[in-house]
Structures are given as C-alpha cells and as structure tokens.
N, C-alpha and C positions, 0 to 999 in steps of 0.2 A: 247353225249352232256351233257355237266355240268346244273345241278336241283339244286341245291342250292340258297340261300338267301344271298347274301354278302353288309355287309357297310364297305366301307372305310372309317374310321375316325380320328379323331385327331383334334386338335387346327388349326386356322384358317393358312397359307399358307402352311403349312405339306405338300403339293401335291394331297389331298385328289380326285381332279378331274381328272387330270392326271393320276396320279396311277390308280385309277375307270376307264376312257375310256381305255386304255391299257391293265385292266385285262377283260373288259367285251367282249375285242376284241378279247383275246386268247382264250378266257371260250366257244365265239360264240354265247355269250348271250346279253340281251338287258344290256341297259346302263340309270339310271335317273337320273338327274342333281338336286341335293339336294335345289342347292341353288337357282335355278328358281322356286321353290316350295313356296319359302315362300310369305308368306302374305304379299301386298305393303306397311304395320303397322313396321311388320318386317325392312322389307329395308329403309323404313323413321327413322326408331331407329339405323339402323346401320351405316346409312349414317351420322348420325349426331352426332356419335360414345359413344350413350347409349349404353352399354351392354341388351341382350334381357335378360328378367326375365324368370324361369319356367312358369308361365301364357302366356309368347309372346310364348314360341317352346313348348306346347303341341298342338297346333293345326297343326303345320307345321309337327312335326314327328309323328302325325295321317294323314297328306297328304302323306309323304313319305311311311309310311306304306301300306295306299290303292294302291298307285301308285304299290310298291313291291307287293302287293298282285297282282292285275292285271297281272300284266305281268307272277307272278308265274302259276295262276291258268290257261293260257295259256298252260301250261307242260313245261316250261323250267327254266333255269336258271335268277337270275336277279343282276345286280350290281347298288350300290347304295352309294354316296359319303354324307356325312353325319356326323357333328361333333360327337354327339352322347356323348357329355359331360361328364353325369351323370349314374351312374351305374341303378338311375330310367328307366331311358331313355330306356338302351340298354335291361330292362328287360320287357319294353311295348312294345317296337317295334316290337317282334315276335310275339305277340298277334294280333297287328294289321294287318302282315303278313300272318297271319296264317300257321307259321313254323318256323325254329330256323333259327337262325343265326349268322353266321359266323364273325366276325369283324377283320379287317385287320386294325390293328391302330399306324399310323405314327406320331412319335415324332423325335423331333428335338431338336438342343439349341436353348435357347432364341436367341444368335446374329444372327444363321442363319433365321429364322424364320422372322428375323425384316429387313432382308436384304433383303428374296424374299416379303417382304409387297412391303419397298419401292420400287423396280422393277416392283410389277404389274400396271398395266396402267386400269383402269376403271372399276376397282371393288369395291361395295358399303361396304366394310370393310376396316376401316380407322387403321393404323398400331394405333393407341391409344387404340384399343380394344384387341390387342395381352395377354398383362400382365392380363387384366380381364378372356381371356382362357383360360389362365398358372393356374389361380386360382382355376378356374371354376372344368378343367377337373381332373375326377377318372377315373386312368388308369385302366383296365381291369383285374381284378384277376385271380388268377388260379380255379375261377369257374365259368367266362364266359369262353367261345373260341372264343380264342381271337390271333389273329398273331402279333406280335408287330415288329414293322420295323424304324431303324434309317434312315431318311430321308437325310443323308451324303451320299447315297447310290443312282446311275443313278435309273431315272425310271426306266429303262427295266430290271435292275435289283431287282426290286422292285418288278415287274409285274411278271417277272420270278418267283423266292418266291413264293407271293404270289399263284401263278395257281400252283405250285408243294404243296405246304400247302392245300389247295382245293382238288386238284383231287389225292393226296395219299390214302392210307387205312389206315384211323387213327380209325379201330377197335382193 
C-alpha cells in the first residue's frame, strides 16, 4: 500500500481533481477535495472573480494540510488536489502534514486551459481568474519533487505517470 503525501497542483482547470481521484484510486489511498475546503470568504471572492490574496489561502492550505495529516497519521497514503501556487506554499504544506511531499504538477497552454473553463458547468471559478494563475504560479524547481505533466495528455495517462513516479525507487 502506497504511504505517501501527494498534491496534485497546478493552475485552475489543469485537471487537478480528476487526475487526484484517479491517482488516489490506483495508490488505494484516500482522496481530499482541495477545493471543498476552502472558506465560504474564499468562494465569495471567487465567485465574484477577485483573485484570492496570500491572507485569503493561508488558512485554507492549513485546512488542507490537517486534513492530509489525518488521514496520514491513520498509516496510509493520501491524495490531495491543491493549486499550491507559490513555492511558500509548497514548502508550509509539509509542515502542516507532518511529512514530505510529493507534487504532481499539471500545466497546460493558456488556450487549452480557457477552453475546459468555459466547458465546466457550476464551478465557483470564473474563467476571468485564469491569467491571474498564469501569473500567480512558481513552477516547481529542481529542489522541490516535483512530477511535472502536460495536460495534452488523457487522464489515465496522467494517472498512470503519475502512480509509476510514486511507487518507483527514486533512491
């Protein structure tokens, strides 16, 4: 059974939940939904397509975090879908976890990206706040670990990846 901490992240339609339930399912591990986490402050600024500030997702990637810790401290593995923006971000998170973690982080182009906005049907992120994540996000250096995945790419093919990146011996 896979013990590990994983965020799936990236800019807002990347696939981050998709890819997340698909890898949590092959892992055999729990699955948290990032975005049901945040604060109803949060979704009222998104909906009305403010950009959140650092002050609005420190509280919510301290919810994510407890949430990951939980389910770790259970003894198994956990998936976690989570923009994870900021290279601050990705280096609190494991704190609040209490372990490292892993980041699977899906980009895309801008036109695709703007194409599954407008497709999605009832979710409180308005394609106007795409270009403010384009801005927003630091891609992951070669001193997080970090999996980086072109979202041109089928989920399952994404998931696959991803669970062979995971469960390899990268000693």
């Amino acid at each position: 059974m896979f013990k590990g901490a994983v965020i799936v992240m990236g800019v807002t339609s990347c696939g981050k939940t998709s890819v997340g339930e698909g890898l949590a399912a092959a892992l055999d591990c729990p699955f948290i939904e990032g975005d049901r986490l945040h604060p109803a402050s949060n979704i009222v600024k998104m909906s009305a397509g403010t950009p959140l500030t650092d002050a609005d997702r420190w509280p919510w990637l301290e919810i994510i975090g407890k949430a990951m810790k939980a389910e770790y401290d259970k003894g198994h593995g956990v998936v976690a879908p989570c923009s994870a923006l900021k290279k601050l971000y990705r280096q609190n998170l494991p704190e609040a976890v209490g372990q490292p973690i892993t980041f699977v982080h899906l980009y895309g182009s801008r036109d695709l990206l703007a194409a599954r906005m407008a497709e999605r049907k009832g979710h409180f992120m308005p394609p106007s706040l795409l270009d403010s994540q384009l801005a927003t996000i630091e891609v992951p250096g070669p001193d997080e670990t970090a999996l980086h995945l072109d979202v041109i790419l089928p989920v399952d093919a994404l998931v696959r990846r991803s669970k062979a990146y995971l469960t390899s011996n990268k000693d």
